[in-house]
N, C-alpha and C positions, 0 to 999 in steps of 0.2 A: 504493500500500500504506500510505498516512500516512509523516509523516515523522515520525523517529528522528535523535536526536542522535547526531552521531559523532566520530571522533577522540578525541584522547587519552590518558588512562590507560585502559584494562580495565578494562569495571565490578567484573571480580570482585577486581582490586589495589585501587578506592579503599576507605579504611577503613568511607566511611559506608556503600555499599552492603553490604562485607560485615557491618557491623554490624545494618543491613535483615535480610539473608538469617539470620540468626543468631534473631535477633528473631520471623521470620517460624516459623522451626523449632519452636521454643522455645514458641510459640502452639500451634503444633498439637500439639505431645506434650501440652500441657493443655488442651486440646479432648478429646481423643480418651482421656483417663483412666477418664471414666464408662462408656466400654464394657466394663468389667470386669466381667463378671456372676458372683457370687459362686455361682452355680449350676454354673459352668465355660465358660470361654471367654469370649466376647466378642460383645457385641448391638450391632449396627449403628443409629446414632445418626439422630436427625433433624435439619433445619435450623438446631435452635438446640442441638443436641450432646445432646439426651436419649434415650436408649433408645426407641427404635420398638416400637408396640406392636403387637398380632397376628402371625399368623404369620411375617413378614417379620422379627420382633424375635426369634423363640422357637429359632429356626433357626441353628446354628451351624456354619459352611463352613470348610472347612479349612486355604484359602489365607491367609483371614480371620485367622483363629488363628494360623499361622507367619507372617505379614508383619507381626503386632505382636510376636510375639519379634522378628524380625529389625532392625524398629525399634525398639525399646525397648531393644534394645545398644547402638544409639548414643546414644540419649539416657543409659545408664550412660557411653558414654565421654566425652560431654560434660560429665559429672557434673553431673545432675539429680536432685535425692530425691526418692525414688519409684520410680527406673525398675526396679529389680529385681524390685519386687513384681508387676510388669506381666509381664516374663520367666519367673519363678516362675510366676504362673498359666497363661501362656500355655504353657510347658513340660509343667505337669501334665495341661494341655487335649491336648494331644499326645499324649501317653502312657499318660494313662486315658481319653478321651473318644473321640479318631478314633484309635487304633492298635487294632486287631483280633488280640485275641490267640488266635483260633482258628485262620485260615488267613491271619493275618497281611498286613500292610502296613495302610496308612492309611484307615478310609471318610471317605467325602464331606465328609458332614454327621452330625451329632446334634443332638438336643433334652435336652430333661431326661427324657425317655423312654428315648431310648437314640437308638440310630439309625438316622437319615431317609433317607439315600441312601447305602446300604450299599457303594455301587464303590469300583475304587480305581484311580484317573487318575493319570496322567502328571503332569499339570497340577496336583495336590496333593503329589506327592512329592516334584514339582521344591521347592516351596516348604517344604514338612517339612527335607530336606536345606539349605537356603538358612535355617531357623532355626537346626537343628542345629549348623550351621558357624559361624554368626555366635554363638550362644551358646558356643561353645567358645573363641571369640578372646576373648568377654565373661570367660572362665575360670567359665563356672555347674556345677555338680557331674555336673547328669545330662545332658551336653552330651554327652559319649563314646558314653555307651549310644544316646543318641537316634540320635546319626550312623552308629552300628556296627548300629544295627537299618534304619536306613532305605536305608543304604550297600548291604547283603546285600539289602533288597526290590528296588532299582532296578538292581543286577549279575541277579540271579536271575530278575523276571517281565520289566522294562520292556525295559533295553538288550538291542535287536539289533545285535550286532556286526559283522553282513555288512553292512545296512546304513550303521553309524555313526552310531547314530539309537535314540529311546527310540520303542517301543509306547506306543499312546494309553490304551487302556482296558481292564478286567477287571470282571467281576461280583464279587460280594463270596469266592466260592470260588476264582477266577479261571479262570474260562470267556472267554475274549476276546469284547469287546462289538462283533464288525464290522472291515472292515478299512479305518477311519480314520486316516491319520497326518495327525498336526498339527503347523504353523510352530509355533504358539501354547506349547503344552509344551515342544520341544524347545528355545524360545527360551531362556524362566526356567529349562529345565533347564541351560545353557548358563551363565547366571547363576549357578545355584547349586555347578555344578560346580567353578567360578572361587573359589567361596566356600570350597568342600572345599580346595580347591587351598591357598590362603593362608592357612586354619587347620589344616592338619595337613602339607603340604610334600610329599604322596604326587602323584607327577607323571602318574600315572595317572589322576588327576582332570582334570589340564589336556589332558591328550590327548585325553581324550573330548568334551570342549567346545570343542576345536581342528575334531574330525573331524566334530561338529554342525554347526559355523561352516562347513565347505568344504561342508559337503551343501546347506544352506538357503539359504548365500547366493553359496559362489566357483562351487557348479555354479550351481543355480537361478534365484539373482537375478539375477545376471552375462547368464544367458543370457535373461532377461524383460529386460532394460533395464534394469537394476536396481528393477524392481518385486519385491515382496517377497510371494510364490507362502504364503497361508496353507494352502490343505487341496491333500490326496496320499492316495492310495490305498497300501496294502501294497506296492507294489514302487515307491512315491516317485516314482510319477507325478503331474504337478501334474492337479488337479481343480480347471477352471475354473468348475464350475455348480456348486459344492457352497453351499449355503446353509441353517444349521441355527442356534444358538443365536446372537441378535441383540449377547448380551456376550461370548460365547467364540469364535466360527465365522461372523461375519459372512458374506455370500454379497462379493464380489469381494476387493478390496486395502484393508488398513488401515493408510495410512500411520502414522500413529505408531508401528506395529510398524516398519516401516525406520528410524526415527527412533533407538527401542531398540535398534535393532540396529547401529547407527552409534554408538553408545556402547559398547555391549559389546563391539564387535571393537579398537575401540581400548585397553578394558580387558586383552580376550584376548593381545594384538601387544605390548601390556607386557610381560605376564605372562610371556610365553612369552620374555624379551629381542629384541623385535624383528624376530623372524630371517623374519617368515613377512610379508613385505612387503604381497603381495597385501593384507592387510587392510587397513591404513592406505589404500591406493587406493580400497580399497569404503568404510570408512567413510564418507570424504568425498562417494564418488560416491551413496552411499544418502541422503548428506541433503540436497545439492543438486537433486539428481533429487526428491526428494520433497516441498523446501518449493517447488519448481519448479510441481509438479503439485497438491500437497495444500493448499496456504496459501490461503485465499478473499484475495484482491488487495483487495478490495472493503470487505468486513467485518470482516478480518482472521478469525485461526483457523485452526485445520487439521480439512479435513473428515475427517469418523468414516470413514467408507469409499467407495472408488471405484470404479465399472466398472473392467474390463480396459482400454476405450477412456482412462481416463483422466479420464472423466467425473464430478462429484458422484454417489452414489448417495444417500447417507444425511448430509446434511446438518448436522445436527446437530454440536455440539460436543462433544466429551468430556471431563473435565478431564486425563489421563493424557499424552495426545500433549501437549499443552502443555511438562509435566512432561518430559515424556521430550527433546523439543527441546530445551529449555534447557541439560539435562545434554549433551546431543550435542555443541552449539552449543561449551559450555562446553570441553569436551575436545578437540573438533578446535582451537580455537584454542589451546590449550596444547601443542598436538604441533604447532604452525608455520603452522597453516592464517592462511592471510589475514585481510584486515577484512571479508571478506563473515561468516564463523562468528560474529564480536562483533556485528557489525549486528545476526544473527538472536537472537542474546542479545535484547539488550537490547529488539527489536522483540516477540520472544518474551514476555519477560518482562512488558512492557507491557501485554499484550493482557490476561496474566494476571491482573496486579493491578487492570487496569481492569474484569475481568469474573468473573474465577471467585473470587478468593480475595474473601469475603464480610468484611468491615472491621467489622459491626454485631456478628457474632454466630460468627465465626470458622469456619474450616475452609476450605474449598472448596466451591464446586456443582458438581455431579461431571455436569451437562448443561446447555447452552445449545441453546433453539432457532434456525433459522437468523436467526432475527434479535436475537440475541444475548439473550435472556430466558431467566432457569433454569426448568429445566421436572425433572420425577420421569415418564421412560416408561423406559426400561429400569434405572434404579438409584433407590432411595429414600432419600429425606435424604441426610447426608455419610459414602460408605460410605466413604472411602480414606485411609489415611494414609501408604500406602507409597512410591508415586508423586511426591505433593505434597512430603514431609519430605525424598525424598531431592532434588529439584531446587533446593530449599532449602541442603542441606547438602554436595552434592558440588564449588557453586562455591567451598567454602572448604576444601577439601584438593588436595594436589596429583596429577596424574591418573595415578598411577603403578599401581592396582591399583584393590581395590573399598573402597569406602566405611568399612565397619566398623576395617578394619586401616587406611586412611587416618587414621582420627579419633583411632585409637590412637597414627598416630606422630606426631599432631600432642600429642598427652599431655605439659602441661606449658610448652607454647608457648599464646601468648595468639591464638586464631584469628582474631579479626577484627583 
């Protein structure tokens, strides 16, 4: 697998690395400013951070829109000027641009037309609620309304409570689009619930994201080997042949969703004080298991997705699971795990800066082909800043909850 220095101090205690990771942050919140489109919302950038042009540029998605509020809180808690005008916009992009004030809840996408794909997913609301709550820890004004409206969309169409689990999709009146359930939304929904949780103290939020955690992963993963089951039919049955969108619904297993999900359950097992052990086991066993089976030994990396067997399917690299390992990596070792978790740090992190994070002209290449070249087939230019900034900035708070309220209570202390 290449060797990696070890022993030691913890990369994330020496000063210089945290100063690295700090640094590294700090870049991309200024890379990623020119996506401001004063039209509303946010244009997805090319290789050297300029607005993309044609279709691909005109289009504005809604995860897109809430993951730059959600980042752009902490770049306020870090105090950086500028960040609020980013929140500000991105707030209004919410609430005039994808909120539907006719039969209500969030669409898709818009253009400067109006809008382009009128639905309203799971997979958007998670992340609406996950801005919501983060601009409420920020203390931004229209943070209440935002959460009180999106709070009543996701109690009223998504969450099924016999299940313990959100609904995938609706049309724009909401006619249910098929009987799709998805790892995928209920994950970030899961996320964002965490987020409601620590910015308003309603524990009804963490229960829901407790009862997501036992469906997806203490049933389902546990009982795969802890392979991590993305599509289910209506009664959460796993659907092994399902194969549809190549960025949302790949066809087998995407490791670096267990990856994520290996950080979030050790966020959730804070959260909740401990009490629900089971997760701290799965953490660990979802990320062993899967840099076990996912990590190319060879070329380093984590493949995009795997047969059932275990096999490469989709070779290719993606920038996120990287991101997502490091945070994992990061947290199991601060809850006691061994020097196997610092290895994959620091091994993780390697591969990083030696391939994705671009040094010339900033950001990340959000693909590598299998022979480690950035290539543009399923994402164009440098679409992400959510992924990248937070595995930047969660080695520098301590692992007790999520991110935003981390940076806050470091408010005042000199972080690196």
């Amino acid at each position: 697998m290449g060797w990696i220095g070890s022993g030691g101090t913890d990369w994330a205690q020496r000063p210089v690395h945290r100063r690295w990771l700090l640094d590294q942050a700090v870049g991309l919140f200024d890379f990623f400013r020119p996506a401001l489109n004063p039209d509303g919302g946010f244009r997805p950038l090319d290789r050297l951070g300029r607005p993309l042009d044609g279709p691909a540029g005109r289009v504005r998605q809604i995860h897109e829109t809430a993951r730059m509020v959600h980042c752009y809180t902490m770049a306020q808690e870090l105090g950086l000027p500028g960040a609020d005008r980013m929140i500000d916009h991105g707030m209004e992009a919410l609430w005039a641009r994808h909120r539907d004030p006719r039969h209500g809840g969030y669409v898709w996408s818009f253009d400067d037309d109006g809008p382009v794909n009128p639905t309203k997913q799971a997979y958007g609301h998670a992340f609406v609620l996950l801005a919501a709550a983060s601009a409420r820890v920020a203390g931004h004004p229209d943070a209440d309304r935002l959460l009180h409206d999106v709070a009543e969309v996701l109690h009223t169409r998504f969450w099924d409570d016999a299940a313990g689990a959100s609904r995938e999709e609706f049309s724009e009146d909401w006619k249910p689009l098929g009987p799709y359930r998805g790892q995928n939304s209920n994950m970030h929904l899961t996320e964002a619930l965490m987020a409601a949780y620590e910015a308003t103290g309603d524990l009804a939020w963490l229960t829901m994201a407790e009862r997501i955690a036992r469906l997806i992963i203490d049933r389902h993963a546990r009982a795969e080997g802890w392979r991590v089951a993305e599509h289910f039919d209506e009664d959460w049955r796993v659907d092994r042949d399902h194969a549809g969108d190549p960025m949302f619904r790949p066809a087998g297993t995407t490791p670096g969703h267990a990856l994520e999900w290996s950080r979030l359950l050790i966020q959730l097992w804070q959260l909740g004080g401990q009490a629900q052990g089971w997760m701290h086991e799965a953490a660990e066993a979802l990320f062993l298991h899967t840099v076990a089976i996912g990590w190319d030994r060879r070329r380093g990396g984590v493949y995009y997705t795997l047969h059932w067997s275990d096999r490469p399917d989709r070779e290719d690299r993606f920038w996120w699971p990287c991101a997502e390992g490091i945070a994992a990596a990061y947290v199991l070792r601060q809850m006691g795990g061994d020097t196997r978790f610092e290895d994959w740090y620091r091994r993780i992190w390697d591969f990083t800066a030696n391939h994705f994070i671009d040094h010339a002209h900033g950001g990340w290449f959000a693909e590598l082909d299998p022979d480690l070249r950035p290539i543009e087939r399923v994402f164009h230019g440098k679409p992400d800043l959510y992924h990248a900034v937070q595995a930047c900035l969660i080695p520098l708070v301590p692992a007790k909850g999520g991110l935003v309220m981390g940076l806050r209570s470091q408010s005042g202390h000199s972080i690196p």
